[in-house]
C-alpha positions as CSV (number, residue, x, y, z in Angstrom):
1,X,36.9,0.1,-53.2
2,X,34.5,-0.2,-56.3
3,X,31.7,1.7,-56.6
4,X,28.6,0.1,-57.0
5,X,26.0,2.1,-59.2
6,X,22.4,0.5,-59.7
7,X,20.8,0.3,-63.7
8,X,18.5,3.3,-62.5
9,X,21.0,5.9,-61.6
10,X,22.8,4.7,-64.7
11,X,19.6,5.3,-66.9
12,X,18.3,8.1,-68.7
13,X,16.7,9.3,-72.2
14,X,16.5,11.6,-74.9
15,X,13.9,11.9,-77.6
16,X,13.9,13.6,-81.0
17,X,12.5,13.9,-84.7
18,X,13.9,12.6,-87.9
19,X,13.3,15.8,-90.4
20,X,10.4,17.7,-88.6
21,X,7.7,19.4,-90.4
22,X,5.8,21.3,-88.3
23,X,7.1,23.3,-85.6
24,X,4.5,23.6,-83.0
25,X,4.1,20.3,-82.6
26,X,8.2,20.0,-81.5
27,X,7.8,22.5,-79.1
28,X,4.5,21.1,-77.5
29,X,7.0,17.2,-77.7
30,X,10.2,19.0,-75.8
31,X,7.6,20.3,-73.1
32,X,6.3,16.9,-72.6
33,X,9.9,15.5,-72.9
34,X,11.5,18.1,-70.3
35,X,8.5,17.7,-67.7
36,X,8.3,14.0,-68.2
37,X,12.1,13.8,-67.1
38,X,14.0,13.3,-70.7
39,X,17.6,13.8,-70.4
40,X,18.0,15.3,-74.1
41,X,16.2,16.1,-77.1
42,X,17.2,16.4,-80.4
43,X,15.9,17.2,-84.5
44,X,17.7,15.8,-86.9
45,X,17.8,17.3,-90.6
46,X,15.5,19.8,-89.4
47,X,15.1,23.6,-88.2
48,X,13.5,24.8,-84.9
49,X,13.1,28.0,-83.3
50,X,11.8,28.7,-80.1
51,X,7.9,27.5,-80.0
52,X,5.5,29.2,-78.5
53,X,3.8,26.0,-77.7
54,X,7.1,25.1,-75.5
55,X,5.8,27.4,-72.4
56,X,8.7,26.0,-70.4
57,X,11.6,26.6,-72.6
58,X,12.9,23.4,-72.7
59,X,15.9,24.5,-74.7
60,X,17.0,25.7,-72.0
61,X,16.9,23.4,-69.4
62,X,18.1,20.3,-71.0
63,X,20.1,19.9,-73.7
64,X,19.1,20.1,-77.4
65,X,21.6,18.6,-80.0
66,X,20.6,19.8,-84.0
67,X,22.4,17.2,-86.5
68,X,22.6,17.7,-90.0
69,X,22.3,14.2,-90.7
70,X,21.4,10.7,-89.1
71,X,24.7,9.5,-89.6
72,X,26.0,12.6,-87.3
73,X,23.3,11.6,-84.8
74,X,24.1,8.1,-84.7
75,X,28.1,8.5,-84.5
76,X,27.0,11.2,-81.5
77,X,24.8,8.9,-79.7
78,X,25.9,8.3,-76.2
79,X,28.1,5.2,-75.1
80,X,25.9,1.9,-74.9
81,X,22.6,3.7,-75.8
82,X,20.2,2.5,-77.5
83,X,18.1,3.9,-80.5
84,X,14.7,3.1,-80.6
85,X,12.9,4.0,-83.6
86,X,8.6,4.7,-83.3
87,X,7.5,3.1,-86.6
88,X,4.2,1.8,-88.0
89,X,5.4,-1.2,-89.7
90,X,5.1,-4.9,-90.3
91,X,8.1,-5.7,-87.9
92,X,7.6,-3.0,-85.0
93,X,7.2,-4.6,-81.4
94,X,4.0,-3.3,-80.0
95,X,5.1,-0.9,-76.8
96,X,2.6,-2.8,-74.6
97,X,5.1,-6.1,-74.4
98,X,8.6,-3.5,-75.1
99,X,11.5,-3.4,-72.1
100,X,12.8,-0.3,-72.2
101,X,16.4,0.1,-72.4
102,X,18.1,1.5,-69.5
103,X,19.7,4.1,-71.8
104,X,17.7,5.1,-74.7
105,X,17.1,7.4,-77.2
106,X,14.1,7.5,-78.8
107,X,13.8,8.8,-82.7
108,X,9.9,9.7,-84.6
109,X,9.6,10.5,-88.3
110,X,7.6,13.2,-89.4
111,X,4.2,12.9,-89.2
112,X,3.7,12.1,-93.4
113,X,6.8,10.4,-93.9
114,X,7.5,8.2,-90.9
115,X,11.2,6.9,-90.3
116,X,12.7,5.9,-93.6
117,X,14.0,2.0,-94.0
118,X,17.7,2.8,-94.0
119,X,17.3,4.3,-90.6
120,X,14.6,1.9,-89.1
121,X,17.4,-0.7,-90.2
122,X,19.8,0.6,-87.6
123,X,17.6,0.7,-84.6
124,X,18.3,-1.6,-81.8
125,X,14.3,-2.1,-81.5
126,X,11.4,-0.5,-83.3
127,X,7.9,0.3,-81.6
128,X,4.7,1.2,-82.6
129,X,1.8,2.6,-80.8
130,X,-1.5,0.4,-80.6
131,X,-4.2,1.7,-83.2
132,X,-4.7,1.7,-87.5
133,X,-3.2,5.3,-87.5
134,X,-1.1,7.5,-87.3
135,X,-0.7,9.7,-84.6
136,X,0.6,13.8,-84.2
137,X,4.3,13.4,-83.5
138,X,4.3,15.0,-79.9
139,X,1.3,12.9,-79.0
140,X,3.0,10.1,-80.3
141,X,6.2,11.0,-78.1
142,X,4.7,11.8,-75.2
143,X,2.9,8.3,-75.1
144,X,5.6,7.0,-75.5
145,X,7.9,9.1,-72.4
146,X,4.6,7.9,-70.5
147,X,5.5,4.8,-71.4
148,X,8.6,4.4,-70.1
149,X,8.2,5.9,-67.2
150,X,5.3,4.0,-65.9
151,X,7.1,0.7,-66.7
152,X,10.7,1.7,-65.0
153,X,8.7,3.4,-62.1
154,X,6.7,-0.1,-61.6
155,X,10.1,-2.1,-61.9
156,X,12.0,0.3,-59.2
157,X,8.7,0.6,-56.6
């Protein structure tokens, strides 16, 4: 007999940082990630130490992938998930109308440089925040992980 799995016990996501600058901020973005139920997290070309600002040690509760570069990330991503890049640009879908993907992995820039073009280029979708500015990158994530939840927790009430 087949088994029968539904989309939500088949779903689940990561989030992580394109080139990080400032380590607090990560830390204070896996805390968010790890309590709002991410799967993952991940930097990539980036360092990170254990933060402070990460009371719950994240690190060590879910898994946290380092990749030298995006290509590394991208050939690593998991089977059918998608990349969704948070971007301030002409052609980002504002998250208030987004469907997130049952599998995802989301991917910020660095809070001065953003995601470069190259990379936005090979997202599956690319969201932006409401509002003229930009945002710290673990508030930005966090919304975002809000987000998500909320929407998937409406579709499967």
């Amino acid at each position: 007999m087949k088994q029968q799995w539904s989309v939500k016990d088949e779903s689940f996501f990561g989030i992580g940082v394109y080139q990080p600058k400032t380590e607090h901020n990560i830390g204070t973005l896996w805390r968010s990630a790890y309590v709002l139920g991410a799967s993952f997290i991940f930097i990539i070309d980036g360092k990170y130490k254990p933060q402070h600002s990460d009371t719950a040690k994240t690190w060590s509760k879910i898994p946290f992938y380092r990749y030298e570069s995006f290509d590394d990330f991208y050939k690593a991503l998991p089977y059918s998930t998608q990349l969704v890049g948070v971007e301030m640009n002409g052609n980002s879908q504002a998250i208030r109308t987004f469907v997130h993907p049952s599998r995802g992995a989301y991917l910020l820039g660095a809070e001065d440089n953003g995601l470069p073009i190259p990379i936005l280029e090979r997202c599956h979708h690319v969201i932006q925040l409401p509002g003229e500015g930009s945002l710290n990158v673990a508030v930005s994530g966090s919304i975002v992980i809000y987000d998500r939840i909320q929407k998937w927790e409406s579709k499967w009430s």
